[in-house]
C-alpha positions in Angstrom: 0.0 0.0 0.0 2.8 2.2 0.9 4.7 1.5 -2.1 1.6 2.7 -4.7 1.2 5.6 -2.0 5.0 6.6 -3.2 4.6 5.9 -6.5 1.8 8.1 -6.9 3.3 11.2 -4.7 6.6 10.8 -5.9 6.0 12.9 -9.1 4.0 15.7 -7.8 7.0 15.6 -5.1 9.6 16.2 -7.7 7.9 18.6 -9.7 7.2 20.3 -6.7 10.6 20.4 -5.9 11.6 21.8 -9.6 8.8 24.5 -9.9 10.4 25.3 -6.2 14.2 25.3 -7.8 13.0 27.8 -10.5 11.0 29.6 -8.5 14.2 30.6 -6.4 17.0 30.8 -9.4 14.7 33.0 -11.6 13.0 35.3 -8.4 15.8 35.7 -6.2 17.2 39.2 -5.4 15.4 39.9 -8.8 14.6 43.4 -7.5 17.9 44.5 -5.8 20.6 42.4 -7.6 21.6 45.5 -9.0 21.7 48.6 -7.8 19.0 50.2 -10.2 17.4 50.0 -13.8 19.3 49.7 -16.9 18.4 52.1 -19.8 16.4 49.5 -21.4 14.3 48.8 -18.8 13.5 52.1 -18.3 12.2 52.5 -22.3 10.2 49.0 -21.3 8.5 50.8 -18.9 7.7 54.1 -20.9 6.2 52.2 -23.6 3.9 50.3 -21.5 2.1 53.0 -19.6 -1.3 53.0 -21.2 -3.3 50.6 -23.7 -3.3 53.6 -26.8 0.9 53.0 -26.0 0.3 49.0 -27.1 -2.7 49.8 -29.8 -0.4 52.0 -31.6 2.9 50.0 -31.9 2.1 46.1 -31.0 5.5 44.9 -31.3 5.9 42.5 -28.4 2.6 43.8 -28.2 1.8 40.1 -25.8 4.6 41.0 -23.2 4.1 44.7 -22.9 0.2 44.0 -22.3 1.6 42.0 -19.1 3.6 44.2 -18.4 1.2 47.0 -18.3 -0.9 45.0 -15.9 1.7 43.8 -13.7 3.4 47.7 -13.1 -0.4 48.5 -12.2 -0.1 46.0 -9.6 3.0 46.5 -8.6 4.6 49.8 -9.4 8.4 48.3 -8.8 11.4 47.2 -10.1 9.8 43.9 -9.1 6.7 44.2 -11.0 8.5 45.2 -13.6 10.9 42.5 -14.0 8.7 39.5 -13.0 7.0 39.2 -16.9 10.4 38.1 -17.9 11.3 35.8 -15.2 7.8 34.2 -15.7 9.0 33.3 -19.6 12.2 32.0 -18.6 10.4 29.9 -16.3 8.2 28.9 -18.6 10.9 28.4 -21.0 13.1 26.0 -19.1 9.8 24.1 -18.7 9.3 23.8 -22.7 12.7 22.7 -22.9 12.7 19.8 -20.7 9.6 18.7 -22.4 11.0 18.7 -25.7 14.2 17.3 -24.2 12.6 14.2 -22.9 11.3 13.4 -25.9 14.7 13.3 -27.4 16.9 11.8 -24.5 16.9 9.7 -21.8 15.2 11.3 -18.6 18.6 11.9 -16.9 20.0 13.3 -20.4 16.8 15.4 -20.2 17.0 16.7 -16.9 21.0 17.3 -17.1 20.8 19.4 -20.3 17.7 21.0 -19.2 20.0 22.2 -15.6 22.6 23.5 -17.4 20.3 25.7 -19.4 18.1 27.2 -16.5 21.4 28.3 -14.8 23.0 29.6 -17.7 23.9 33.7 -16.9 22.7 34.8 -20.6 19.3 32.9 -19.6 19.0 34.4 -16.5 20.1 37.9 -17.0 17.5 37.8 -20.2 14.6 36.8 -18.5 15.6 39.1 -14.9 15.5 41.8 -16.6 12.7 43.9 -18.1 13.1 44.0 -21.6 11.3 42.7 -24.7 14.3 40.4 -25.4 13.2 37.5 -23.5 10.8 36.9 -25.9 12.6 35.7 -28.6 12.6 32.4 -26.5 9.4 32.2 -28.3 11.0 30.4 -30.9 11.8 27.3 -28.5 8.0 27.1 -28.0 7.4 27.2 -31.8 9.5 24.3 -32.2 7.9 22.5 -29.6 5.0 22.9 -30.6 5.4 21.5 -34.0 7.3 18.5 -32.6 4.5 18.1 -30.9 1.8 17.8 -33.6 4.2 15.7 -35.5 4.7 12.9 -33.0 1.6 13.7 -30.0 -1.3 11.3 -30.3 -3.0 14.4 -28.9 -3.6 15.8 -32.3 -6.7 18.5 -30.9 -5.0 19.3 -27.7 -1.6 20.0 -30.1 -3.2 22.3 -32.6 -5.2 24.4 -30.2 -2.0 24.9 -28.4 -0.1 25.6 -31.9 -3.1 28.1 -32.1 -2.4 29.9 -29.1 1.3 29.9 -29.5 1.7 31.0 -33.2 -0.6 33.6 -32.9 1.4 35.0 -29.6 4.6 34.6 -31.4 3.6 37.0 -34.5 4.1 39.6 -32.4 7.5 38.9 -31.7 10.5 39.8 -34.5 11.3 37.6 -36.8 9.5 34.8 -35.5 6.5 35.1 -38.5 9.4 34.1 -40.4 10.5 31.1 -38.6 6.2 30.3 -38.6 6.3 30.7 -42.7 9.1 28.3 -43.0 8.1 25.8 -40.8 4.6 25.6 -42.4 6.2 24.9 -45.7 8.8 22.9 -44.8 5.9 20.6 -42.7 3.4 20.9 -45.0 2.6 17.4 -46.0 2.7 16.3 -42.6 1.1 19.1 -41.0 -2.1 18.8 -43.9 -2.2 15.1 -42.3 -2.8 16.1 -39.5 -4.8 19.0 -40.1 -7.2 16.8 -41.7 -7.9 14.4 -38.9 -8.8 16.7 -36.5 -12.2 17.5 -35.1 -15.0 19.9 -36.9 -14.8 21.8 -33.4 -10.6 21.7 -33.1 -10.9 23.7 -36.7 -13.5 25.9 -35.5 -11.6 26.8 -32.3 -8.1 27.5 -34.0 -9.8 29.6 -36.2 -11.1 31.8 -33.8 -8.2 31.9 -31.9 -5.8 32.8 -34.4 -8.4 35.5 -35.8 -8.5 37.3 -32.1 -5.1 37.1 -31.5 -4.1 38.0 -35.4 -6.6 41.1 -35.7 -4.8 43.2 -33.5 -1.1 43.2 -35.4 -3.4 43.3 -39.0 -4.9 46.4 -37.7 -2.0 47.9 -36.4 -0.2 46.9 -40.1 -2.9 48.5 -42.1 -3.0 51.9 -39.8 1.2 52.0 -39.7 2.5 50.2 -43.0 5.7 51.0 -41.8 6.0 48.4 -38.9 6.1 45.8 -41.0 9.8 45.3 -40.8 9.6 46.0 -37.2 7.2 42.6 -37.1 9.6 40.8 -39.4 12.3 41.4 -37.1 13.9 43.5 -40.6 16.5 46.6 -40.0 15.3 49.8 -41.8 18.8 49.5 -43.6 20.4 46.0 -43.9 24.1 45.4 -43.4 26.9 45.4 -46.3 28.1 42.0 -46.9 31.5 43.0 -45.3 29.6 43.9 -42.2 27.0 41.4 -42.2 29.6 38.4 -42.2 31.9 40.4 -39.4 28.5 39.9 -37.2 28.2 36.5 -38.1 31.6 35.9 -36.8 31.4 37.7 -33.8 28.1 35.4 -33.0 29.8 32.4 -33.3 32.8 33.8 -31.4 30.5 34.8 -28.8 29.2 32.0 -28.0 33.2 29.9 -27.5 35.6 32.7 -27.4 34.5 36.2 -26.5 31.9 38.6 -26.6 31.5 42.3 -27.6 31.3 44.1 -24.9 27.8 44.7 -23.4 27.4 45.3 -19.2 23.6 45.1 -19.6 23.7 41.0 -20.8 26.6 39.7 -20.1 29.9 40.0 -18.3 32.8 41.4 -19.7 33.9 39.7 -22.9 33.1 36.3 -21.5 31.3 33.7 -24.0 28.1 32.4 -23.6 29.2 28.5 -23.2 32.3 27.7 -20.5 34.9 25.4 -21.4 33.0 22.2 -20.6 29.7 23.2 -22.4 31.5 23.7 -25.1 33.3 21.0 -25.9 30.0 19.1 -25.1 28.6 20.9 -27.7 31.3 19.2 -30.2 30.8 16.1 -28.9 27.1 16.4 -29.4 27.7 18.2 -33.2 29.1 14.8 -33.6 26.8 12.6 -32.5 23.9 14.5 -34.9 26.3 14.3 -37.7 26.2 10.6 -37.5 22.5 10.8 -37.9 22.2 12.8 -41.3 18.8 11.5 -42.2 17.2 12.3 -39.1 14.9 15.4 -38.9 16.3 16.6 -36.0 19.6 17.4 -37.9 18.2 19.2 -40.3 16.0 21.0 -37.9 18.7 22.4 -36.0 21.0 23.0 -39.1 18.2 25.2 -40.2 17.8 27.1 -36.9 21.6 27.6 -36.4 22.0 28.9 -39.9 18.5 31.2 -40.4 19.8 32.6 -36.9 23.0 33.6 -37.9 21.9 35.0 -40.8 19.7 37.0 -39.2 22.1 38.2 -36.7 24.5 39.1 -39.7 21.2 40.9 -41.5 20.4 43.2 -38.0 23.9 43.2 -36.5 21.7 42.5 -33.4 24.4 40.2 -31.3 21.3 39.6 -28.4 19.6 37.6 -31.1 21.6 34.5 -29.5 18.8 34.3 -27.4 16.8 32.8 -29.6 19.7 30.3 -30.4 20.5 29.5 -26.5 18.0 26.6 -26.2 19.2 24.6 -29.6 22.8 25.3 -28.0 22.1 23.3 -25.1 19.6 21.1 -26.8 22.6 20.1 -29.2 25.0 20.0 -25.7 22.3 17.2 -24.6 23.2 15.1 -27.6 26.8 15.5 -26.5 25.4 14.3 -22.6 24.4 11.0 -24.2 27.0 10.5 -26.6 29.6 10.4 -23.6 27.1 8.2 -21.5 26.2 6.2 -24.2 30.2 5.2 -25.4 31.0 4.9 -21.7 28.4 2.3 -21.1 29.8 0.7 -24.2 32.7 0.0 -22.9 31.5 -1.2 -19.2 28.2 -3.2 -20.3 27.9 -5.0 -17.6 30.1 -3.0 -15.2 27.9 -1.8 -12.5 31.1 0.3 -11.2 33.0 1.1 -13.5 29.2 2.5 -15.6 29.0 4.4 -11.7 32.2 6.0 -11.6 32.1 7.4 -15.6 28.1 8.5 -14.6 29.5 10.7 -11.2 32.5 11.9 -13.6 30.1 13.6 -16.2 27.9 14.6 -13.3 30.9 16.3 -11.9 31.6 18.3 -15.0 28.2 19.2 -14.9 27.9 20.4 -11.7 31.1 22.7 -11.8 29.6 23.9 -14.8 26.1 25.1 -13.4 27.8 26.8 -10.5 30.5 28.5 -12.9 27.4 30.0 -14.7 25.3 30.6 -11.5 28.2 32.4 -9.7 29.0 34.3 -13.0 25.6 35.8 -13.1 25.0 36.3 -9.3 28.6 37.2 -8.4 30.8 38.4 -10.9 28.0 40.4 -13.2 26.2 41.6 -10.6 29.2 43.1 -8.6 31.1 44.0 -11.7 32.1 47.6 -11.8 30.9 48.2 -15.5 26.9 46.5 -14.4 26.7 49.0 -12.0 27.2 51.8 -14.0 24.4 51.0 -16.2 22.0 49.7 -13.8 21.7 53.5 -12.1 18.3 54.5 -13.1 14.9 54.6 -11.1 11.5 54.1 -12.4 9.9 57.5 -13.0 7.7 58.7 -10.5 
């Protein structure tokens, strides 16, 4: 009796204890990590004072409307920072979800660590600014992986409803929408067509409320339309569009341009371990060239880098940070996966190469925990940028 007790508790226990976890690595010191605003925030803040602000320019139109609401509840650095902590959240959760579909459960739930604790993550979604959501795209890609392999075929499309029409709102991610559709046509038609009279009906109406705003807003301002696309009004030179696509991919393993408000110095994104993880994982995908998945990510890596080389926009790495660590997971159970090919049948020797791995891992998380809590957040250079107040 005891043992079914368990075995029914014991999963609401642990996701307790993970909704907890988050709960404390995304709210912690959130309003008094830094000493004030950043210039940023404070331009998040002006634009979301009143509705007419939202009606008339509804880029990130979603996450200023929450915004709006939660300042009115909380007029604070805390009320204005909690939206974005609320989508990293949110984020980390998505990412675990798609990760178990792709890995083992402890693959899942070590790639899905190291991604909640890394600084860019958390100094994204702590702080007030639309940026965070360009995680969006993670959710788009869940989404469809979702209606491709879900027996939940209604559940799936009223959720790819919700989230698509949320996502237009957000630049550049229409784009990533258009391509997917085509790209998963046949499939998604398939599955389009099985679903039930009323599942049509209520996409429909969802996408129509959620879409009428931004066609509204497009037919009153034409001229936002690169703003929705996520388009600069002037695009790069080749010369300088390929020097930004360099300094992407050099800021995620060598160093970064300096910027006090994201990120720490000239640090990368991944650390040392992370990184070759992420090789080890490239690796592993490469051996599986017919796979989906491959060419998914491929696709992602290469449509965001050259759309960080269009915009010269470096923080559009945020969008890439979840395929980073999803391809990092691959590189988690290629390691696992040759180790326990050498020790079959090894219960110690498969122990001791486990707690190694887990031992990188760990030094890892708490290298990018205490880079964002300690070294960022005391960093001469952060303070001098966070030293604004909300207007009274």
């Amino acid at each position: 009796m005891w043992n079914t007790i368990l075995a029914m508790v014991r999963p609401l226990l642990l996701i307790g204890v993970a909704i907890v976890l988050l709960l404390v690595l995304f709210l912690f010191k959130i309003n008094t990590l830094t000493p004030g605003l950043s210039q940023p925030e404070i331009d998040t803040y002006n634009s979301t004072r009143t509705v007419s602000q939202i009606v008339d320019n509804g880029i990130n139109a979603p996450y200023r409307s929450v915004v709006l609401i939660s300042t009115k509840l909380a007029n604070n650095t805390f009320g204005l920072r909690i939206v974005g902590a609320i989508i990293g959240i949110l984020s980390v959760a998505i990412f675990y979800m798609l990760a178990r579909k792709l890995f083992t459960n402890t693959v899942a739930l070590s790639s899905t660590a190291m991604f909640a604790t890394t600084s860019l993550l958390l100094n994204v979604s702590r702080l007030a600014t639309a940026n965070v959501m360009l995680l969006s795209l993670l959710a788009i890609i869940g989404i469809g992986y979702m209606i491709r392999f879900d027996k939940r075929q209604n559940i799936a499309w009223i959720l790819a409803s919700i989230i698509i029409g949320l996502s237009l709102y957000v630049p550049g991610m229409a784009i990533f929408v258009l391509i997917a559709a085509v790209w998963q046509f046949s499939r998604g038609h398939k599955s389009f067509e099985s679903l039930a009279p009323m599942t049509i009906i209520i996409c429909s109406i969802i996408l129509s409320v959620l879409a009428a705003p931004l066609v509204i807003n497009l037919l009153r301002e034409p001229d936002l339309w690169k703003g929705y696309l996520g388009l600069p009004t002037n695009f790069a030179g080749i010369t300088e569009m390929g020097t930004s696509i360099l300094q992407a991919i050099a800021s995620i393993f060598i160093f970064a341009p300096i910027n006090p408000i994201y990120w720490l110095g000239r640090q990368p994104i991944l650390d040392i371990f992370a990184s070759a993880l992420f090789i080890v994982g490239c690796f592993s995908l490469a051996k599986r060239l017919k796979l989906d998945r491959f060419w998914t990510l491929l696709g992602i890596f290469l449509l965001l880098l050259l759309w960080i080389g269009l915009t010269t926009n470096q923080l559009y790495l945020v969008a890439l940070l979840p395929f980073l660590y999803i391809v990092i997971g691959f590189g988690i159970q290629e390691l696992l996966s040759r180790w326990y090919g050498v020790f079959p049948r090894n219960p110690i020797a498969r122990s001791v190469g486990t707690g190694l791995v887990f031992i990188a891992l760990f030094i890892s998380i708490n290298f990018q925990i205490q880079r964002y809590y300690v070294a960022w957040s005391n960093n001469s250079a952060t303070k001098e940028v966070f030293n604004q107040n909300l207007p009274n």
